[in-house]
C-alpha positions as CSV (number, residue, x, y, z in Angstrom):
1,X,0.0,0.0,0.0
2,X,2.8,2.0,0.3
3,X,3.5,4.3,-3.0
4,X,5.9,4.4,-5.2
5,X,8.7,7.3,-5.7
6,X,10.3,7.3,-9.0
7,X,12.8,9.4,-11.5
8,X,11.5,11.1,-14.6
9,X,14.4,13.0,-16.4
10,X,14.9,15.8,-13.8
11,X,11.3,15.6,-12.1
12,X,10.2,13.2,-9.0
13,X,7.1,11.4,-9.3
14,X,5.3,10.4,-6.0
15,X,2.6,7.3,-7.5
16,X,-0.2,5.6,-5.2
17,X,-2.5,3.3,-6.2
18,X,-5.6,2.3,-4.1
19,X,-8.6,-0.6,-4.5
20,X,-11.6,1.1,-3.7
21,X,-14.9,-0.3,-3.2
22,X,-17.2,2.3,-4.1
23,X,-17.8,3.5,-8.3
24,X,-16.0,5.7,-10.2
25,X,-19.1,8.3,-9.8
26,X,-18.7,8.1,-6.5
27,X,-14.9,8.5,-6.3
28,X,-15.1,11.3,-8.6
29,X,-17.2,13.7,-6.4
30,X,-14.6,13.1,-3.5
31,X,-11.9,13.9,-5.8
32,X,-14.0,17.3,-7.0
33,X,-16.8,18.5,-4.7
34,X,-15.6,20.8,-2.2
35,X,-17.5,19.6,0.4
36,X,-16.1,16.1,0.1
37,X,-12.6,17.7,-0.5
38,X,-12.7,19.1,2.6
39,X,-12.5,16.0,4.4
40,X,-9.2,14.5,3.0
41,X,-7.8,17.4,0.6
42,X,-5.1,19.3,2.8
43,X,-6.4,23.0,1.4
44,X,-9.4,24.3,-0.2
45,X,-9.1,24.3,-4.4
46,X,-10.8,27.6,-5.7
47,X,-11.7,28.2,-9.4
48,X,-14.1,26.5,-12.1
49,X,-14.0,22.6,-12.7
50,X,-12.8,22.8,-16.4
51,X,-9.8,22.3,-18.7
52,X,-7.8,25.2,-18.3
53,X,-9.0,27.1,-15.5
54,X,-7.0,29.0,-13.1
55,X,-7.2,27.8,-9.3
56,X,-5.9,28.9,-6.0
57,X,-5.5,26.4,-3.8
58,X,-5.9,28.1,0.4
59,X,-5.1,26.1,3.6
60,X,-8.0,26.4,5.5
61,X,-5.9,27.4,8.6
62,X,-3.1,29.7,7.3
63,X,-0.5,26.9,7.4
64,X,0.8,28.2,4.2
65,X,0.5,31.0,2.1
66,X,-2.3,30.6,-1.0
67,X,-1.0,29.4,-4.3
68,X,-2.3,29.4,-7.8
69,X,-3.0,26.7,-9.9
70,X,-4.3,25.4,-13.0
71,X,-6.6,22.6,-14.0
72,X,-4.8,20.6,-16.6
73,X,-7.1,18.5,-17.4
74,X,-10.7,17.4,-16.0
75,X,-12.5,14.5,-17.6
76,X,-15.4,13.2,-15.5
77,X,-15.5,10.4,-13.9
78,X,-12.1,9.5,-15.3
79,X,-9.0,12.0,-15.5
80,X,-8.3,15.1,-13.3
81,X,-4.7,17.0,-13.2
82,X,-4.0,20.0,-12.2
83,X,-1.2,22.1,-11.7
84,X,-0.8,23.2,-7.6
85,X,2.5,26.0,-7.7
86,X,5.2,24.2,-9.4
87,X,3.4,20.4,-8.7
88,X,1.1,18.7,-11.2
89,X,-1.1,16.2,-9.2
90,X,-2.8,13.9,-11.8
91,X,-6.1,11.4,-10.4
92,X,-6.8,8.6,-12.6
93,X,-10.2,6.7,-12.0
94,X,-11.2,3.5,-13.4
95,X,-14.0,0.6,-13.1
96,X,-13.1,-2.4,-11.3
97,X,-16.0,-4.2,-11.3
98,X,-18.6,-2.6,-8.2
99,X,-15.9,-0.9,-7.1
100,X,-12.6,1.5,-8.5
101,X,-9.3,1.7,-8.7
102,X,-7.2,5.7,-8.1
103,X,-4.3,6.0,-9.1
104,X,-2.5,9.1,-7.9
105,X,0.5,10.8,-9.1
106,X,2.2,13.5,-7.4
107,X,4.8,15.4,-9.9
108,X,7.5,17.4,-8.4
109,X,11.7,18.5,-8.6
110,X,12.9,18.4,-4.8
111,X,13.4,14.8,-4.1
112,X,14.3,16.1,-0.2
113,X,10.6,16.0,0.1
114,X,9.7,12.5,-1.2
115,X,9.1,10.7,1.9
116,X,7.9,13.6,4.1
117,X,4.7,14.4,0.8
118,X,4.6,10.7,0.2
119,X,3.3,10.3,3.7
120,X,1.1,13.6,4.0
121,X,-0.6,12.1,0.7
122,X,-0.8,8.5,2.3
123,X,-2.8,10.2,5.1
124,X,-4.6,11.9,2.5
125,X,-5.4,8.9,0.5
126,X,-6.6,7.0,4.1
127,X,-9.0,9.8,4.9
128,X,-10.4,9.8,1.3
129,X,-11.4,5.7,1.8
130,X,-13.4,6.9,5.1
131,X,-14.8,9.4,3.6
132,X,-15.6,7.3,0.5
133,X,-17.6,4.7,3.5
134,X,-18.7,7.6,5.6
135,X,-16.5,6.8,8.5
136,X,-14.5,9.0,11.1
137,X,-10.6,7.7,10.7
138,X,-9.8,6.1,14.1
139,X,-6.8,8.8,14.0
140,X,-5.9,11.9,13.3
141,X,-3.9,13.4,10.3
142,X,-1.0,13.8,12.0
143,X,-0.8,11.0,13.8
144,X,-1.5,8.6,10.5
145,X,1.9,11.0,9.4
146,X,3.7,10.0,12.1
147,X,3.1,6.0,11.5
148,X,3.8,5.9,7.9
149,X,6.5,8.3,7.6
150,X,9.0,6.0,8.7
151,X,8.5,3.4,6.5
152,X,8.8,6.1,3.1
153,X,11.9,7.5,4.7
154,X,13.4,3.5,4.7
155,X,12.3,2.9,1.1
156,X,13.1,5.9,-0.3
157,X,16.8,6.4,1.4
158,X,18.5,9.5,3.1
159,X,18.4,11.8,0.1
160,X,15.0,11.6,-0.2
161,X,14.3,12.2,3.2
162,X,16.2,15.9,4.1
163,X,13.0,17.7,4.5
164,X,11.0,17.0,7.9
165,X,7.4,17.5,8.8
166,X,5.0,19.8,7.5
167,X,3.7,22.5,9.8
168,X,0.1,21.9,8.7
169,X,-0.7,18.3,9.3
């Protein structure tokens, strides 16, 4: 369950891939309605649902500053990407018979930052299957953080684990 960090010529690519049990419709509207975003999605995205739209994404508690965005691509129920600062985060949803399959990929240049963003996203990911059931996670954010990080910072190695914590999990 653990995702996957890999080289693309001089970009880092962060890749998860979850079994879901719930339809692509369903998956889709966590992955696009605010209201569901809000439960796993660590900042608010701002802006129209459409190809080519400018966003800003804003952490609900001023952890960070705002930063703007683009949506790359948005292809219901199927294919959303979109462009958050200098990251492109790309959501693939597919059909697997009742249920779905997401497959996540987080696209970024500071490898220093694999393992501390591949476990803020694991986190992420968890909260989006209990919100998918409709279930209170029997943790909190960071505490989820604090239990995966460790094993990202093994498989990834030291280089990809220079940059701690965030501030806003």
């Amino acid at each position: 369950m653990l995702g996957r960090l890999r080289q693309l010529d001089d970009r880092w690519q962060l890749e998860f891939t979850r079994n879901l049990r719930h339809p692509p419709q369903k998956v889709w509207r966590a992955l696009t309605d605010p209201e569901h975003l809000r439960a796993w999605f660590p900042a608010d995205i701002e802006g129209e649902r459409a190809a080519g739209a400018r966003l800003r994404f804003v952490f609900r508690n001023n952890e960070g500053p705002p930063t703007d965005g683009e949506m790359v691509v948005y292809d219901p129920p199927s294919l959303l990407e979109y462009r958050w600062g200098h990251e492109t985060l790309r959501f693939e949803v597919r059909q697997d018979g009742d249920g779905s399959v997401l497959t996540f990929v987080n696209t970024f240049t500071e490898l220093g930052k694999a393992a501390r963003d591949a476990a803020g996203w694991h986190a992420c990911l968890d909260l989006l299957e209990h919100e998918l059931a409709g279930e209170q996670p029997p943790w909190s954010p960071k505490e989820r953080w604090g239990e995966v990080h460790p094993a990202y910072v093994e498989s990834f190695g030291p280089e990809a684990s220079t940059i701690g914590p965030p501030d806003h999990i």
